[in-house]
N, C-alpha and C positions, 0 to 999 in steps of 0.2 A: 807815339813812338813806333820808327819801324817792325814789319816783324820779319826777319829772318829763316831759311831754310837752312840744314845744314845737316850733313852726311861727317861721319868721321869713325872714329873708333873709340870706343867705350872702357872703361877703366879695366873691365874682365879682361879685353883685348879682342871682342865681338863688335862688329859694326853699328853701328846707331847711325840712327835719322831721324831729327825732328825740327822742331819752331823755337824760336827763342827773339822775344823782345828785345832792341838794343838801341840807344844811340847809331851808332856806325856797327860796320860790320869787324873792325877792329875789338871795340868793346863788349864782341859779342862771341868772340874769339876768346878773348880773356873771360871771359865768365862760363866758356864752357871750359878752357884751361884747368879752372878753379874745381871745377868738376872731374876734371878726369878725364877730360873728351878732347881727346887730338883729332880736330877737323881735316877734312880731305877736300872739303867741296863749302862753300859758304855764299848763298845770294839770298839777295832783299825779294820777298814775295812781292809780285807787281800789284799795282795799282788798281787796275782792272777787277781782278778778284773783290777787291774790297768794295767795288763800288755795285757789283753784283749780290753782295751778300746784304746789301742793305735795303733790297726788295722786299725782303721776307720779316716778318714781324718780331720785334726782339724786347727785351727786357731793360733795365735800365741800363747795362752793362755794353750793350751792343753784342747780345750774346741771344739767337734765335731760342723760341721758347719749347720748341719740337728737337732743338737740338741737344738743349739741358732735360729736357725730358729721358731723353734714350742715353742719352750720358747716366742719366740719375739710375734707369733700369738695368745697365750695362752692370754699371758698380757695383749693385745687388748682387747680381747674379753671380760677379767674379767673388765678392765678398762670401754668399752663400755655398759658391764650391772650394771655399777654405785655403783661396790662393791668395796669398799674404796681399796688405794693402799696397807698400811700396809697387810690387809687381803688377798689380791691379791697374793703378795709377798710370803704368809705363803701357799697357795696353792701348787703355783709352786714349792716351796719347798719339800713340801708332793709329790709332784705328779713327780716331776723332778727322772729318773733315773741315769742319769751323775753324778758321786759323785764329780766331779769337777766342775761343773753349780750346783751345790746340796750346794755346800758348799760357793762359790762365790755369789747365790742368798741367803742365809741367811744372808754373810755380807750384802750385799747390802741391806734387810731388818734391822738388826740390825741401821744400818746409818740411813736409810728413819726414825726409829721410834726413832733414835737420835737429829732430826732433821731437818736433811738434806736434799737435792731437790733429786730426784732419779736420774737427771743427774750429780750431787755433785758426789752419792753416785755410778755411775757405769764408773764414772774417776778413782777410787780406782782402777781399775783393767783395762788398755789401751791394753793390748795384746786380749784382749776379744771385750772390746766396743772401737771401736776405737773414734778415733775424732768427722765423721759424723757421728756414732750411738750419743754420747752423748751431741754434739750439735742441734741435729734435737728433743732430749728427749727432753733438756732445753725449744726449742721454744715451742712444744708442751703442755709443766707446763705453759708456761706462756701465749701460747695463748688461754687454757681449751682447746684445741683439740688432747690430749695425746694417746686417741685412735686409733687417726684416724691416726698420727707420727707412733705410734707403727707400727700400720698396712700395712704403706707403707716402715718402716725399714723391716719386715716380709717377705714381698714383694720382699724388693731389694735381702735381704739375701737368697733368694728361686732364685730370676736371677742369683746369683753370685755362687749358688751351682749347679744349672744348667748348667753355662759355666764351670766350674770345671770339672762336669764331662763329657761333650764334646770334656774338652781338652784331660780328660784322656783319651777316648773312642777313643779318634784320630789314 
């Protein structure tokens, strides 16, 4: 599915900017509609990009594994300075270069602000968060120590990129 850029104004009445997965760029227009987001600006992310991101080592997801890393310690740290997750979430967003982690953390926020537990919300995508990533979130929601889960998924994900590239290095 393509993925989309897209500038517009935000339901507060403050500008936003981000990525959004769509069919066309019509459907993609409706579905930030649905959201609240009056687009100003809307194009398909080129082609080019995509084909450069796929040099670098990824997960099953098509999601590099140094980039779910710093995403995972990012989360932490927003979580540990007690800025709500919704807000968190719209950061990483911002701040995420990966137009694939770019656009899978906006679902994932979408869900959180539908609802949903953010380990609900990062089963939506298992080629990414596997099982133990979204079983260790859950405990964490549920024991208040989300931070502290984050931080040692961060953790693990930094030893498992480490052996990685040892093996490669072999």
């Amino acid at each position: 599915m393509p993925l989309f850029e897209y500038k517009g104004v935000g339901p507060a009445g403050k500008p936003v900017k981000g990525s959004i997965e769509a069919d066309s760029s019509k459907s993609a227009r409706m579905r930030l509609k649905q959201r609240g987001v009056f687009t100003t600006d809307i194009k398909e992310k080129s082609g080019k990009a995509k084909k450069e991101e796929t040099a670098t080592f990824k997960i099953g997801g098509g999601v590099a594994l140094k980039h779910l890393t710093l995403m995972m310690r990012q989360l932490a740290t927003l979580i540990r300075a007690r800025i709500p997750l919704d807000e968190s979430l719209s950061a990483l967003v911002e701040q995420t270069d990966d137009a694939r982690l770019k656009s899978i953390l906006s679902q994932i926020r979408e869900s959180v602000n539908e609802g949903k537990s953010l380990a609900d919300s990062c089963k939506m995508f298992p080629r990414v968060f596997t099982p133990i990533y979204t079983a260790m979130i859950k405990v964490g929601e549920a024991s208040g120590n989300l931070d502290l889960v984050l931080g040692r998924l961060a953790k693990f994900t930094e030893g498992q990129l480490e052996l990685r590239n040892k093996v490669f290095g072999a």
